[in-house]
Structures are given as structure tokens and as C-alpha cells.
N, C-alpha and C positions, 0 to 999 in steps of 0.2 A: 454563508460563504459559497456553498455549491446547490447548485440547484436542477435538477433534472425532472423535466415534467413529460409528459407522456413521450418518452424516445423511444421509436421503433427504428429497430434495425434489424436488415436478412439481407443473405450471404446466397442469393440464387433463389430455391424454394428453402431455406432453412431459415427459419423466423425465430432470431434468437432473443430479439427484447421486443416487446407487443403493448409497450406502452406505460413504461416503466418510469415509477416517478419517487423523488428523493429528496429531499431537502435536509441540510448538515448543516448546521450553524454556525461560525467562526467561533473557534479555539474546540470544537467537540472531535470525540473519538466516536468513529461511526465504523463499525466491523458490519459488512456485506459477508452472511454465510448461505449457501447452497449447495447444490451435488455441481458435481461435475460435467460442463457443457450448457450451464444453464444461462450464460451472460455474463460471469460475473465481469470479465479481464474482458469483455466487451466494453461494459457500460466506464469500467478505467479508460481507455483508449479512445470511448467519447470525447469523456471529456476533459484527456490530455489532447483533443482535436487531431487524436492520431487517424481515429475513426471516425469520417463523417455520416453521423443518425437520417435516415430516410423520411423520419416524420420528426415532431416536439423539439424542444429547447432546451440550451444548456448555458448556463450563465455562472458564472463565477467571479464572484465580487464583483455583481451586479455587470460584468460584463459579457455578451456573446461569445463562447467561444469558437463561432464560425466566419467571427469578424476581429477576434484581436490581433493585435501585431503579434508574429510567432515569439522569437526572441525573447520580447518583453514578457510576453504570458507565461513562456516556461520557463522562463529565470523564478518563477514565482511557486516553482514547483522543486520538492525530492521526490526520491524512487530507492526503496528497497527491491529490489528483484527477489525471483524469487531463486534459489540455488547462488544468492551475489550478486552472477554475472561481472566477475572482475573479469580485467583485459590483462590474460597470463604474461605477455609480452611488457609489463608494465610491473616498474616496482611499488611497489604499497602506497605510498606516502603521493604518486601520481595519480593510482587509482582512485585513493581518496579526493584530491585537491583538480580532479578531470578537467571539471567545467571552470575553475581555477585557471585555466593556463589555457584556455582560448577562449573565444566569442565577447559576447558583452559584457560578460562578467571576467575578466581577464585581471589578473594582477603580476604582478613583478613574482617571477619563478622563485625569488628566497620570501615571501611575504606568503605565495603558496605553498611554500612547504612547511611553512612557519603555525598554518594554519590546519593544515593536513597533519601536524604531530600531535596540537591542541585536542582536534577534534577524536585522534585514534588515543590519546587519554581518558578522553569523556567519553567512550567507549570500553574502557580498562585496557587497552593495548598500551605497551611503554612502546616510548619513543626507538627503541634498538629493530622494533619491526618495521620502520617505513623503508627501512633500504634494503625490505626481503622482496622474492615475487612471492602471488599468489601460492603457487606451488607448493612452498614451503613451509605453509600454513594449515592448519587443521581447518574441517569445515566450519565448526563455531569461530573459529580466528577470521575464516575467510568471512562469514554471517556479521561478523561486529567490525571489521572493513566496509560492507558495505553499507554499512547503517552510518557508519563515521561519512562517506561519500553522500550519502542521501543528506546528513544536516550542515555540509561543509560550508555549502550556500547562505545558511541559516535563513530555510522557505519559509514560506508562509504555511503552505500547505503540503504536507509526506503521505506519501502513498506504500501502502506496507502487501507487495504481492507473497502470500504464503511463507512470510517471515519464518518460519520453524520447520519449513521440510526440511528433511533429512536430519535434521539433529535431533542426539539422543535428547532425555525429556529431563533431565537438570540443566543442560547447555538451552533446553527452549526456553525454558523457565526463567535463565539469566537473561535471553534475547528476548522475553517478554517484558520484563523488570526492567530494562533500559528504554525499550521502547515507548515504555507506562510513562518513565522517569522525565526521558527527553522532553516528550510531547507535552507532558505537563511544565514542564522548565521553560520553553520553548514559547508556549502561546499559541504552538501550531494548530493547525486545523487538519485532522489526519483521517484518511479513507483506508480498510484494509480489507482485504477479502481473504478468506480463511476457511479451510475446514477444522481448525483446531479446536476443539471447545475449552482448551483451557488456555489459547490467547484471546480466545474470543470474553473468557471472564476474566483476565487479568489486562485489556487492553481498554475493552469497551466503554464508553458511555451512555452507549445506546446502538443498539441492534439492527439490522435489517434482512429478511431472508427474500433473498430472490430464486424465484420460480416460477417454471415456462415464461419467462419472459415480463414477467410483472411485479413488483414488490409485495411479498406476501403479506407480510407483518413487518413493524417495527414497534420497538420498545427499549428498555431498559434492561439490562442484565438479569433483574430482581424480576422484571415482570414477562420475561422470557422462561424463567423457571414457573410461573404462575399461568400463563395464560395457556389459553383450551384451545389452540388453535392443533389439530393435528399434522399439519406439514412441519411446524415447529417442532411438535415434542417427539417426532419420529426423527424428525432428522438430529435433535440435540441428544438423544437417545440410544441413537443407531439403529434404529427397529427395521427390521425387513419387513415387516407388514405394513402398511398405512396407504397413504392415499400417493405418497409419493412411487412412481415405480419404479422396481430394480433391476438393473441389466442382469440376466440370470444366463 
């Protein structure tokens, strides 16, 4: 379903991907883990074609995406932010049903609200929160809003940026377990990048660590705990020693 082959991309003299290559298969859970600064919420913004890559290609369901129609392409897409990102000026039940109520995907304002209460169930929010604002919501409340907004569309393919910062580690745990739930319910084909290791084994189907700019490894959950690669086991670890370096 997504496909990136040798993408370079740099920002002046800073060379953040140096030829980075990926391939996620349709309907697969593909968790991108690394340190911080290494690409990851780059090579996202590829190939949401927020970001246009200096070298290589990006195709997504066998299409280019530095030639598809905008509109069309990202109707085909969700977005968990990370921290939400809901619009405080907006009551719940709008944040969810966003893309609902303009552009291409547009529907009649009670058929989107109609949908927006659906999906903040399949979340475990009852229907009595769509006419709160953000505000009024705890961050886990505010975290399963915007997972409710990321499948409102019901994409093809969900993108999950650091789905569990900030929440304590039972609320992540729930926001893992739905995440799992969806995505398999769904048929989606979902990209997350994460430093969590415990979404990273309660999400994944397969692994990928990016560093300095290139895919270090990839594998399997099971074979992520197994294999000898040391930028892997330092970083699944937390080790301060390794080959990886620490900002000290």
C-alpha cells in the first residue's frame, strides 16, 4: 500500500533521511521507532505530500504521490495527532465529523453529526459528550476524540503520531487496545511512529527502526526481541551505551 524507496530529504545542511526505504503492505500495522530528530514525522509528511523528498519515490496504492489529485489522495487518509490537536473553539461532535462538513467529503450537517456520535461510541465515549468542547475533557477523553476524528472518514489508511504521550500508562493501554481493535476491524493499513515500547508491542505487526536517516531494521515484534542488531536492542532497552549517541 505505501511504498518509499530510497527518499532523501534535508532542511539546508541538515540531512534528515539519506535514503530511506519502506514498503507496508495493505491492511499491515507498520510502527516506525527511533530517537528523537531522526525523521521519523518527516518521512509522515512525505508521504502525506506535505513534504516534498529531494531524491526517491513515494507511491501509495501504486500511485505517485507527487502527482495525485490533492483532495482525492487525502480523502484516503486519517490522522491521530499527537497531544489530539482538537480545535478548542469547536464542540466535540464537529471535531470529530471535521472533514464531514466541508470539501469532498461533505455531508448534510445532521447525517454528520449522526456519524460523529457513532464513531465517539466506537471509541467508548457516549453520545452526552458531543456537545462538550475540548476543554471539558480529560486528556484520554480528549485522545479517543481524536481517534473517533482520524476513522470518521472510515480511510484506507491511519496514521498514529505518538498516540500515548502524555497519558498515564492504563489510559495508554486503553488507547493502544482500540487502536489494535479499529485497525483490525477496519482493514486499514496504519503507519505509527512511536517511542513507546509498549504500543509499539501491543499495535505492531511489523517493526521498523529509522536511523540517521535510513531504515535500520525491520521485522516482527517476536523478531525485534530476537535479533542482534545493537541500535535495536539499545534503543528497545534504553541503554545509554551502544552505538546509538546520547545527547549528554
Amino acid at each position: 500500500m505505501i511504498k518509499l524507496d530510497k527518499i532523501h530529504k534535508a532542511f539546508g545542511d541538515n540531512q534528515v533521511l539519506r535514503g530511506a526505504t519502506l514498503h507496508i503492505p495493505k491492511g499491515e500495522s507498520m510502527v516506525i521507532i527511533g530517537g528523537s530528530g531522526t525523521g521519523k514525522s518527516v518521512a509522515l509528511k512525505c508521504v502525506l505530500g506535505l513534504v516534498t523528498p529531494d531524491a526517491g519515490t513515494i507511491m501509495v496504492d501504486g500511485q505517485d504521490v507527487t502527482t495525485a489529485d490533492r483532495d482525492a489522495f487525502l480523502a484516503r487518509f486519517g490522522m491521530l495527532f499527537q497531544g489530539a490537536a482538537l480545535f478548542d473553539s469547536l464542540p466535540v461532535w464537529q471535531n470529530v465529523a471535521f472533514r464531514l462538513l466541508r470539501g469532498s467529503l461533505k455531508r448534510p450537517k445532521a447525517e454528520a453529526r449522526e456519524i460523529a456520535i457513532e464513531k465517539l461510541r466506537r471509541v467508548g465515549l457516549k453520545a452526552d459528550v458531543a456537545d462538550r468542547l475540548p476543554a471539558e475533557l480529560s486528556g484520554g477523553m480528549q485522545k479517543r476524540v481524536g481517534l473517533a476524528r482520524a476513522i470518521a472518514a472510515d480511510p484506507e489508511i491511519i496514521f498514529f503520531d505518538e498516540p500515548t504521550t502524555g497519558l498515564d500508562p492504563i489510559m495508554a493501554g486503553v488507547i493502544n487496545d482500540l487502536i489494535r481493535e479499529i485497525v483490525v476491524e477496519m482493514g486499514a493499513t496504519a503507519m505509527t511512529i512511536t517511542h513507546d515500547m509498549t504500543s509499539v508491542r501491543a499495535i505492531a505487526d511489523r517493526v521498523a527502526m529509522l536511523h540517521d536517516g535510513v531504515i535500520q531494521w525491520t521485522g516482527t515484534v517476536a523478531e525485534m526481541d530476537q535479533t542482534a542488531d545493537p541500535y535495536v536492542q539499545q534503543f528497545i532497552h534504553g541503554k545509554a551505551d551502544g552505538p546509538i549517541e546520547a545527547v549528554r
